[in-house]
Structure formats: C-alpha cells, structure tokens
N, C-alpha and C positions, 0 to 999 in steps of 0.2 A: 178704235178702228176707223181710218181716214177713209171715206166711202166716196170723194169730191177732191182733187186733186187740182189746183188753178195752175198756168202758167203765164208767162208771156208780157206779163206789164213792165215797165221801163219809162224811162225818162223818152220825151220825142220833143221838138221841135215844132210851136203852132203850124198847123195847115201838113202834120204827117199825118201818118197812120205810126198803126198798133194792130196785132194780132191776139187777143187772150184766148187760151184756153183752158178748160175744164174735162178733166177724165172722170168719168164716173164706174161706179161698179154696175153690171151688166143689169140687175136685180133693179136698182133707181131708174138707169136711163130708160131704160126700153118701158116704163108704167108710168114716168111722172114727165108731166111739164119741167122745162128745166127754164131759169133767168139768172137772170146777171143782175145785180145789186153794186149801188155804188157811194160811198160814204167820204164826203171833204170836212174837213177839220170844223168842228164847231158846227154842225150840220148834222140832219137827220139822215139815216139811210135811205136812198129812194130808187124804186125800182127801173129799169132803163131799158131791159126788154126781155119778152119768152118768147120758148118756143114750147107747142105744145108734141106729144109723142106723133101724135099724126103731122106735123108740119106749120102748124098756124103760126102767125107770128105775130106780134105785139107789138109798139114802142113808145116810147117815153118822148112827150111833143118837142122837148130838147136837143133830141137825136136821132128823130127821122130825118132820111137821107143821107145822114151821113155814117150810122154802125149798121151792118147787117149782124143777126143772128143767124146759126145753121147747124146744124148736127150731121153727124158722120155717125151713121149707126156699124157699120161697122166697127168703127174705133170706138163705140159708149163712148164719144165725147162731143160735146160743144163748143162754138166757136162764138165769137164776138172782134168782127171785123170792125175795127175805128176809124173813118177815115175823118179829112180836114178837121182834126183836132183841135182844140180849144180849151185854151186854160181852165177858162171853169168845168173840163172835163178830169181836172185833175182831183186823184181820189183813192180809194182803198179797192177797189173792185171784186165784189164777193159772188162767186158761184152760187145755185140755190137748187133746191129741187122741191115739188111736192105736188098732190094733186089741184090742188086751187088754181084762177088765176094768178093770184101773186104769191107763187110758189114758199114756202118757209118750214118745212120739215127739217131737210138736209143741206149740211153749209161746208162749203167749203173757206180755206184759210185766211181766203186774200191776199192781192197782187196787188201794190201800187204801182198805179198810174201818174204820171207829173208830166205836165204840158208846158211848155216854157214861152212866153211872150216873145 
C-alpha cells in the first residue's frame, strides 16, 4: 500500500527551479512531521528539510534560501519549492514521514532531480 506518492522532479537548467511534490494519506499527514530526503550517486542520503504538522520548518545549511517547504492540508500533501538550482542539488529526492525530527517511518518512491551546469 503506497501511503507517500512524490512528484515533480525533472531535469532543470542551473539557476531554475523545480516544484516536488508528495501526496500523503490523510492518516500520516495530518500526525507526522513530513521531509524531503535526498540521495546523489555514491553519496549518503541526507536530509534537506521538514516540516512539522503545526508548521515549523527546518533546513539543511546547503539550501537555505533557496528551497521552501509547505504543506497544503487540504490536499495531505507537501511541497518542496527549489529555486536557483545547482548541480550538486542533483539527486533521488525521497519523501518521508514520521514523528521524529528526521522523519524515517514512511517513504515515498523517489523523483529525480538533475541540474545541468
């Protein structure tokens, strides 16, 4: 049962954006922290930002300023705004959910991302 559903990643051009999102089931979003995870070739997965069910928000000192986090409770889903992009932002980009700071219960599929110089 796919309970985390990502969309949105693509190839972009340094210095665009990207829009990702994650749909969750009503049951996750609404009790867990939700974050974005992101994984490049040879490389550890490292976390890049949450948000918590009340609003808080985290980031990963790599990509402050430039991705926003935000949830749409309406829609159970999450966003992950990217902007001025950057190569080394290219990667697997995994959804996540759970009660911790660095969310790891529930995962979604992953969407790559690829930044072109």
């Amino acid at each position: 049962q796919v309970q985390l559903v990502e969309s949105g990643g693509g190839l972009v051009q340094a210095g665009g954006s990207l829009r990702l999102s994650c749909a969750a089931s009503r049951s996750i979003f609404r009790s867990n922290t939700m974050g974005w995870y992101r994984q490049a070739p040879g490389n550890q997965r490292e976390l890049v930002a949450t948000i918590t069910s009340g609003g808080s928000t985290n980031y990963a000192d790599s990509v402050k300023g430039r991705f926003t986090i935000f949830r749409d409770n309406a829609r159970n889903t999450v966003y992950l705004q990217m902007d001025s992009l950057k190569p080394e932002d290219t990667g697997v980009y995994y959804c996540a959910a759970g009660r911790s700071i660095r969310p790891n219960v529930y995962w979604g599929q992953g969407t790559q991302v690829t930044v072109s110089s």
